[in-house]
N, C-alpha and C positions, 0 to 999 in steps of 0.2 A: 504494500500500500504506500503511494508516494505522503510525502510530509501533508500536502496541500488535503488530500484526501481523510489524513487522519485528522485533521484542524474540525474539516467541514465534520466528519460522522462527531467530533469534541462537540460541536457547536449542536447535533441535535440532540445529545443527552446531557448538554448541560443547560443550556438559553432557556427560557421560558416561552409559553405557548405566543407571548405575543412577541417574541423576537423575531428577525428578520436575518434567515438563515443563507450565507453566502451562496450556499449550494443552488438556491431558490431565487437568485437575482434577477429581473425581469430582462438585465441583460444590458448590453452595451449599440450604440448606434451603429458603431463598424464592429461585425463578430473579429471578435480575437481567439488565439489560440490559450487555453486555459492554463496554467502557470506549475511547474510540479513542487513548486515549493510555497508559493504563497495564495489564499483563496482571494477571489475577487475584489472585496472591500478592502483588504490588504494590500494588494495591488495599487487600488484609489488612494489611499493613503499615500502609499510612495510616488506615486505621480506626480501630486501634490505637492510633497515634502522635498521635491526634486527640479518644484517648477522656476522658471524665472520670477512670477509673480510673485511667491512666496517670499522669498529673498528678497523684495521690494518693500515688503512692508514692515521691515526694519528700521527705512529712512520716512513712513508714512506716520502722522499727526494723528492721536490718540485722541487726546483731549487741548490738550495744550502746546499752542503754536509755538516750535524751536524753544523749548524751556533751556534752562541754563543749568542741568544738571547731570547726570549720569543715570539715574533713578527710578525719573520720568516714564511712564508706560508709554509704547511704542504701538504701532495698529498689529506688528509682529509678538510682544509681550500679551496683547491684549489676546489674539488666538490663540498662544500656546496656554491663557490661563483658563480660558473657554474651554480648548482640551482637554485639562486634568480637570476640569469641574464635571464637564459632560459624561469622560469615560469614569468616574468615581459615582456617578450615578448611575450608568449603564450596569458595571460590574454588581452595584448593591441589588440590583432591580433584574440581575441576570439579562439582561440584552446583550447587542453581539456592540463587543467595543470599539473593532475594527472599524464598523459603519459609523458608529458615531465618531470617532474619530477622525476619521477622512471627513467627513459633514464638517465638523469644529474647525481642522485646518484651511478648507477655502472656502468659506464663509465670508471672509471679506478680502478675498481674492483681487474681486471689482473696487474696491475705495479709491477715492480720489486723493491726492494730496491735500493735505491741511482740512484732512479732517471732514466732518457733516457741513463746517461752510463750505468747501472746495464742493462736495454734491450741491447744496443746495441750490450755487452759484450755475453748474454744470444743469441742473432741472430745471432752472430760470430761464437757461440760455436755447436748450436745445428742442426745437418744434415738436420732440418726439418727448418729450420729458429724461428724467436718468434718475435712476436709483441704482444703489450701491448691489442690493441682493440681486438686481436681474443683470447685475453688469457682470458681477463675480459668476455666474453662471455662461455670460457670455465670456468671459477669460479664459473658462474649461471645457466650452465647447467648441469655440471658432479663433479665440487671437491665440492662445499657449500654441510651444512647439512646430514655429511655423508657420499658422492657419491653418493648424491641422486639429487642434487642438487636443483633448487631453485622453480624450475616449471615454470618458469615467460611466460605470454602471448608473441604472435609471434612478435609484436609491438617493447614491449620495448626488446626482445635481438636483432629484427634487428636494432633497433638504437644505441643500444650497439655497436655492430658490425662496423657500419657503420661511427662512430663519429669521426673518421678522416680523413679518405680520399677517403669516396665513397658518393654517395647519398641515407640517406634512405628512405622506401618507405614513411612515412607517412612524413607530415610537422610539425608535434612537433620533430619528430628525427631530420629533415632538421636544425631547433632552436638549437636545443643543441649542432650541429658540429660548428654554428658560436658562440653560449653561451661561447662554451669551450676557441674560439681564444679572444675573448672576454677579457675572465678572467684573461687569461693565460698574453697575455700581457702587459695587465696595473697592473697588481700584480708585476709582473716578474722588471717594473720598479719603482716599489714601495720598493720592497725587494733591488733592486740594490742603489738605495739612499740611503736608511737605515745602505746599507751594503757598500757607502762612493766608490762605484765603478764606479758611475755618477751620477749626479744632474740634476734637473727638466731646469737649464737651457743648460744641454748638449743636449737635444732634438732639433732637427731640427727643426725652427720658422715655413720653409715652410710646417712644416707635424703638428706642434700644433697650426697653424692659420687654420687648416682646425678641426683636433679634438679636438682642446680646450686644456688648459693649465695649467689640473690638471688631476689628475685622476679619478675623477667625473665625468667632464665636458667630459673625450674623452668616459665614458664607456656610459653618455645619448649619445652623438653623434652617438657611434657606433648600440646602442641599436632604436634608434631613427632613422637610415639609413635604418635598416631592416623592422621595423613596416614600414614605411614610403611606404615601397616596397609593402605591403598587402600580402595578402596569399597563394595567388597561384602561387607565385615564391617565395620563402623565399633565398632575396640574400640582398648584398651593393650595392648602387648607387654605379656607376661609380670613381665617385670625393671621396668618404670617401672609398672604396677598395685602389683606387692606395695610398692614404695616409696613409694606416695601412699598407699597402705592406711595404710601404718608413719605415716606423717605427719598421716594423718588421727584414729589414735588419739591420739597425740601432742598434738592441736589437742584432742580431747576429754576428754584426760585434766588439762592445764594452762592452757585456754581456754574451752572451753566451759562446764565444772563448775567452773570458777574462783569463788571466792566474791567478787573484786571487781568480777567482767566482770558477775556475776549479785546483786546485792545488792539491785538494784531487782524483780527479776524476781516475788517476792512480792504485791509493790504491784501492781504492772503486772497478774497474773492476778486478785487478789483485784477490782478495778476492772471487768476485764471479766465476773467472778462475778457483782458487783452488777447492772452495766449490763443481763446477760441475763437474772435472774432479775427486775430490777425491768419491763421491755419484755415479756418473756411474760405475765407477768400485769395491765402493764398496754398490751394492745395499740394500744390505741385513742390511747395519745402516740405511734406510728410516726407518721412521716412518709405521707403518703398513697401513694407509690406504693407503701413496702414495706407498710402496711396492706390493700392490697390482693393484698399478695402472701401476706397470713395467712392469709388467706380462703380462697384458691388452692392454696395450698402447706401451708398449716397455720403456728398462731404461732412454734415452734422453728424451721422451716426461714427464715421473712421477718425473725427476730432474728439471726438469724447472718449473715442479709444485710448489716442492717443494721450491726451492729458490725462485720463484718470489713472494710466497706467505710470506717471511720471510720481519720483520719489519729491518731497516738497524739494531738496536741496535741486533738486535737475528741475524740477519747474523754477526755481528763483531764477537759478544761469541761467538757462531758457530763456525767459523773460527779460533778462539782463543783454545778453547778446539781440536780441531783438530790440530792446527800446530805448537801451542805456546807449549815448553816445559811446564808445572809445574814445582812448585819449591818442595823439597819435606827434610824432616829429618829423620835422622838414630835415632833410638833408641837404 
């Protein structure tokens, strides 16, 4: 029996009825030849974990625009924390981790630079609108590798797809849409103490008597609310929902519209205003392969390729060589 073979028969006498067993994947857009060592979701994961994109979201805007530290969550930090929250709930709940895993890593595949203003900016601009989840899904299906893109099973790009504001079909994607809120924020107020913008005791007593009074303490609660729930509903008790609810306005009423968190966030959209406006009109400085994707797709749709896929530092240059005069000497 190859390694691959003995994984999947692991997977059907361990996983739980409502897992989603690799064996059983609805399968890939281009058939591939099946792998003797690692099963399908396995596969997706390394794909992933091997893409260009990935690797990009190192130098991409988490929360906070080019902070001045080392510390700072990264849109890269951010999924690897999604990861280990999502597969820690998979594992408790017997799902398959593999799936969730691969779903957690390119989940935000599609982000723009600098962050939800760089989309925002990019959904203002573009006739067709832009959201991050249906971009991250076109990264893995048509720009990764080429334009060939990544082949990944129907699984994980529908939980790609789905990981913010829809339900997807399987219950390891269902893990990763609460993994992500999850992550997102008790990071978010992690970075914001750090960043001297509020303290652990500006938190509302009535919402850290229910999720605990660290950051530890609220992500087992929140993680422990779910498992709690079992499989065939992957949601929050009632009591720890309306208390992330509370905390999540909380985050948006003294964090996220903070005018020190967001003071760059002008610059950062006005940069991507230029970038797009100057690239559709003038299409022919894309890069070859998204020039070929104007063709294809039309100039709006291969510009939002393009710049969502740029790291903030490669959009500033960018920007800089485009708008910034040069300084230059007579001889």
């Amino acid at each position: 029996m190859l390694p691959r073979e003995r994984y999947e028969q692991l997977e059907k006498d361990t996983l739980c009825e409502f897992a989603c067993l690799s064996s059983q994947t609805k399968g890939r857009e281009k058939q591939a030849e099946p792998c003797d060592m690692r099963t399908e979701f396995q596969r997706d994961r390394d794909r992933i974990l091997h893409c260009n994109s990935f690797r990009r979201l190192k130098h991409k805007t988490q929360v906070f625009l080019s902070p001045a530290g080392d510390h700072y969550r990264t849109r890269l930090t951010h999924t690897l924390e999604v990861a280990q929250i999502a597969r820690t709930m998979a594992r408790a709940l017997q799902l398959n981790e593999d799936l969730t895993e691969a779903i957690a890593l390119g989940h935000d595949l599609g982000h723009t630079p600098f962050g939800h203003a760089g989309e925002r900016m990019l959904d203002k601009l573009n006739p067709h609108g832009f959201h991050h989840y249906e971009q991250s899904l076109r990264v893995v299906e048509c720009l990764e590798n080429g334009g060939e893109g990544l082949n990944l099973t129907y699984e994980v790009r529908d939980g790609i797809l789905k990981h913010t504001n829809q339900t997807a079909e399987t219950r390891e994607g269902q893990i990763v849409r609460l993994a992500d809120v999850i992550a997102y924020i008790n990071h978010d107020i992690d970075d914001s103490v750090r960043a001297g913008i509020i303290s652990e005791n500006d938190l509302p007593q009535n919402i850290t008597d229910v999720l605990g009074h660290s950051k530890s303490k609220r992500i087992t609660t929140l993680i422990t609310s779910v498992v709690n729930g079992g499989a065939e509903n992957i949601h929050m008790d009632e009591r720890t929902k309306e208390a992330y609810d509370a905390l999540h306005k909380f985050m948006f009423d003294y964090v996220y519209t903070n005018p020190k968190c967001k003071s760059e966030e002008t610059k950062a959209q006005d940069m991507i205003a230029y970038l797009y406006q100057y690239y559709v009109l003038h299409i022919e400085a894309l890069p070859a392969h998204y020039l070929n994707n104007a063709y294809k797709f039309g100039a709006d749709t291969a510009v939002c390729d393009y710049i969502a896929g740029m790291t903030d530092g490669y959009a500033v240059e960018t920007f800089k060589n485009l708008f910034i005069p040069k300084s230059w000497t007579m001889y």
